[in-house]
Steps between C-alpha positions, in 0.01 A plus 500: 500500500780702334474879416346611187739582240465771208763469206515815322581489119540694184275305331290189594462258214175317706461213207689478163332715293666838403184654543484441838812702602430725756714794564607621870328240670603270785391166623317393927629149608312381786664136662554317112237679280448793315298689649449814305661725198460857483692829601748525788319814669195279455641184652645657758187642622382151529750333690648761674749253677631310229887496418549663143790359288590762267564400091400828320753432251351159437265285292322268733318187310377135596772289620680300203422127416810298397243205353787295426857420701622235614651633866857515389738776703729446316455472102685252259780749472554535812521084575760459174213361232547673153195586328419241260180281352267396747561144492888487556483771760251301728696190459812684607394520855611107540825678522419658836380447831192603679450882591368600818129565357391728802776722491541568121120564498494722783731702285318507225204592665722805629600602147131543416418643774769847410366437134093575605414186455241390798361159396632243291446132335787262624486223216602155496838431610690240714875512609435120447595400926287215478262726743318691299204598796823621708607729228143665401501571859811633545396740200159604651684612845696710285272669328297539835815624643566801264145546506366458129205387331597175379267184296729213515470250248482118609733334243388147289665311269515120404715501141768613252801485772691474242340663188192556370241225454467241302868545432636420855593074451674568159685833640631253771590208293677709274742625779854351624429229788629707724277827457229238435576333858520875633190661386293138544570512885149609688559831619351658805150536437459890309242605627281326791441155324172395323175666435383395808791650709456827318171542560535406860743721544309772340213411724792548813602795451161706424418364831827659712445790326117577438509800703835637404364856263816441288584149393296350240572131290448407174592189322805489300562252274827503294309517130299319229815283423568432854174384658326202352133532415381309823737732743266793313213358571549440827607894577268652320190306639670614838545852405152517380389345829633723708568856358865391456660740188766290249815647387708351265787571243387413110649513170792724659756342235570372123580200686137525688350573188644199273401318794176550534419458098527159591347496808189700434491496113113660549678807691684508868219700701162299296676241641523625859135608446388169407638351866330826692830692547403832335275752720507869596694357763846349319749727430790422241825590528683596145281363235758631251399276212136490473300516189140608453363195636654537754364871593187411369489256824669750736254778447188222490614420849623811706838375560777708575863510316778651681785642252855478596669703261885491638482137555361415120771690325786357777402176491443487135167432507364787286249787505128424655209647249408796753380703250245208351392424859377804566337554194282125582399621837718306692624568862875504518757597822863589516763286690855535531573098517764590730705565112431879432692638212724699733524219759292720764190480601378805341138414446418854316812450256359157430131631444712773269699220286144331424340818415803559238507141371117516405574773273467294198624658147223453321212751410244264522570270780346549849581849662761473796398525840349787653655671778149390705566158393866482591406645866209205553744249441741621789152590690189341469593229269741366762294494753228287334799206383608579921119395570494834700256673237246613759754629718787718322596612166330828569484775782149543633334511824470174672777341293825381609760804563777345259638882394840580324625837460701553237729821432417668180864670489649290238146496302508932477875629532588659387207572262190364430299649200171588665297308158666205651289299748635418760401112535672494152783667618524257848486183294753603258797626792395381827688243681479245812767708663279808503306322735467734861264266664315147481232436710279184544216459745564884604825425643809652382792268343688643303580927509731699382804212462378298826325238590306481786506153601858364310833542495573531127884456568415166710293360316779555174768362711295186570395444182866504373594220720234320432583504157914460539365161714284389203781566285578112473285174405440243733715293269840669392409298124220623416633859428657312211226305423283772443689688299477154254144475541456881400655398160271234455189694554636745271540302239118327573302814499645659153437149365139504645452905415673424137268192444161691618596790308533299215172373540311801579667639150367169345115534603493884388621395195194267441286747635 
């Protein structure tokens, strides 16, 4: 049994509500919980033996929730992808090999680590080795490694290779027979195969780790134009079997949206509904271009939506509807998608850039987001999409000891006007890098610029050369091949976003 431990603070922000700031107060750890809040003089009476980590200068608050990234070390920047629509940019990874999934996650997991962040979601994602098991483990021993929070998404996906459904044979036929040959060729298997692989390997790994107090699964299929109706079935009568939370990407991008009109003419998440998909428990990732159907269903059920506000405007996918979420009850998270707007992993300058882009100009739409509501969706929020609801999110006795102690120096200097409060003022100016300490479980892992467990400059260095060795394809031609294909989606999706826009113009016309 370790030592007690008593962080003292400036403040103590105990759950996200402003009006629960308390002033000079300081925060017992006993082995990984909380295990009380009060005074230091008071605390130290109590456990007269406990090692006191001093932060008087700081704000200490819930451990972040990234509810959204994808473990990537090393962003899109970084690896030599420009920023560009969704579609093209995914398909421009043909042009490169595999990276080494444990180390460029162990990285990231790093980065959030110095940022506050102590749990996050690890959506769907697969460096496409043909072994997809071997990666997701690879990923979870690097998250246990650093020693974050992590729910790990198991990925699915059985359509639209090549673009989105039902437009995938004439997209093919329509290209030269050599990119036709190319892109026809079965390639390694995604994810881990059919519904019946995925949910055995689901079943595999809550086994190995049932007793780990960190790693969690979900399911993770792709999205509504990805997964066929019967793969959705199949998952959610799983995940409703067993507890098992669903977190997928939806309606992310014009091309997504055009898409699903024809999919799902009666709306993308009725239709998910209608095969059992929607529940307190799914969590969507985006949802940039939803209409009021589809809140209507999102608030019915409880689901969460996780807003990525870097990656919309980067990617071009446009601005999520914060503002009207909020204002229909709906839960909604922040993520970074591995894409911030600054190409960090600044979780607080994400939460920041949604807060901003919910400020709608007009004086009777929905009011923006409150400074209570921006801190449950780094907070509490999170931690429900992490399916750790019951366990973090907030600092009280009994609860898990996930603590960060930010540095209010950049929030107050040189001035701060004393009308100003001061959660205002920390949302507005704070940053990851006035982080002094991260601590998950009650153990130390990140203070004052050093990790406890990590080498930061190791782990850098290894992640460069594993990216200088993925540098090249397995095949020298398809770099060039890509770059072909890229035109041709191009050239697809503005005639499929054109044509849909079109239509939608049409039918409010009649109306």
């Amino acid at each position: 049994m370790t030592n007690p431990i008593i962080i003292e603070g400036g403040f103590v922000l105990p759950r996200p509500r402003a009006t629960d700031l308390i002033k000079n107060a300081s925060i017992a750890v006993a082995g990984p919980l909380v295990a009380a809040i009060g005074s230091l003089p008071e605390l130290s009476r109590r456990w007269p033996n406990a090692e006191i980590i001093r932060y008087p200068d700081c704000l200490l608050v819930p451990g972040l929730v990234n509810a959204h990234q994808h473990g990537r070390g090393l962003s899109q920047i970084q690896l030599g992808y420009h920023d560009d629509f969704l579609e093209p940019w995914i398909a421009g990874r043909r042009a490169r090999g595999a990276l080494d999934s444990h180390i460029v996650t162990k990285l990231a997991a790093a980065r959030m680590i110095a940022n506050g962040v102590t749990t996050t979601i690890h959506a769907n994602y697969s460096y496409g080795t043909g072994d997809y098991e071997r990666e997701l483990r690879g990923q979870i021993a690097a998250y246990d490694a650093v020693g974050i929070r992590a729910t790990l998404c198991v990925g699915a996906m059985d359509r639209g290779g090549t673009v989105y459904p039902p437009h995938e044979a004439c997209f093919v036929a329509g290209l030269p027979d050599d990119l036709k040959s190319w892109v026809s060729k079965s390639p390694a298997a995604a994810y881990a195969g059919d519904g019946a692989a995925t949910v055995e390997l689901m079943h595999r790994l809550r086994r190995d780790f049932a007793s780990h107090p960190r790693i969690r699964f979900c399911y993770g299929p792709a999205g509504p134009q990805w997964v066929s109706d019967d793969l959705w079935r199949l998952i959610a009568r799983d995940a409703r079997d067993n507890s098992i939370g669903i977190h997928l990407h939806a309606l992310e991008s014009p091309a997504q949206k055009a898409a699903a009109s024809e999919l799902f003419p009666h709306g993308t998440f009725t239709h998910l509904d209608d095969l059992g998909v929607m529940t307190p428990s799914t969590v969507i990732a985006h949802g940039v271009w939803v209409d009021d159907a589809d809140l209507a269903v999102l608030a019915r059920t409880g689901a969460t939506v996780v807003r990525n506000p870097g990656c919309n405007i980067r990617m071009r996918n446009g601005i999520a509807p914060l503002a009207r979420y909020l204002r229909r009850g709906v839960r909604v998270a922040i993520g970074t998608d591995n894409c911030s707007m600054n190409d960090d992993e600044d979780l607080l300058a994400e939460l920041r850039l949604a807060g901003h882009l919910a400020r709608e100009p007009d004086w009777n739409g929905p009011p923006p987001p409150s400074i209570d509501d921006l801190l449950a969706m780094a907070t509490v929020n999170g931690a429900a999409a992490a399916q750790f609801g019951d366990e973090i999110g907030v600092l009280e006795p009994g609860l898990r000891a996930d603590i960060v102690a930010f540095s209010l120096h950049r929030t107050g200097h040189p001035y701060l006007d004393p009308d100003m409060p001061l959660l205002e003022a920390f949302v507005a100016r704070a940053q990851g890098s006035d982080v002094r300490m991260t601590m998950v479980d009650g153990r130390v892992l990140y203070r004052d610029g050093r990790y406890s467990d990590v080498s930061l400059d190791e782990l850098e260095g290894q992640a460069a050369a594993a990216a200088e060795a993925a540098r090249a394809p397995r095949n020298l031609a398809d770099s060039d091949r890509t770059q072909r294909y890229r035109q041709y989606l191009y050239d697809h999706y503005q005639q499929l976003t054109d044509r849909t826009a079109g239509a939608l113009n049409q039918k409010a016309g009649r109306n």
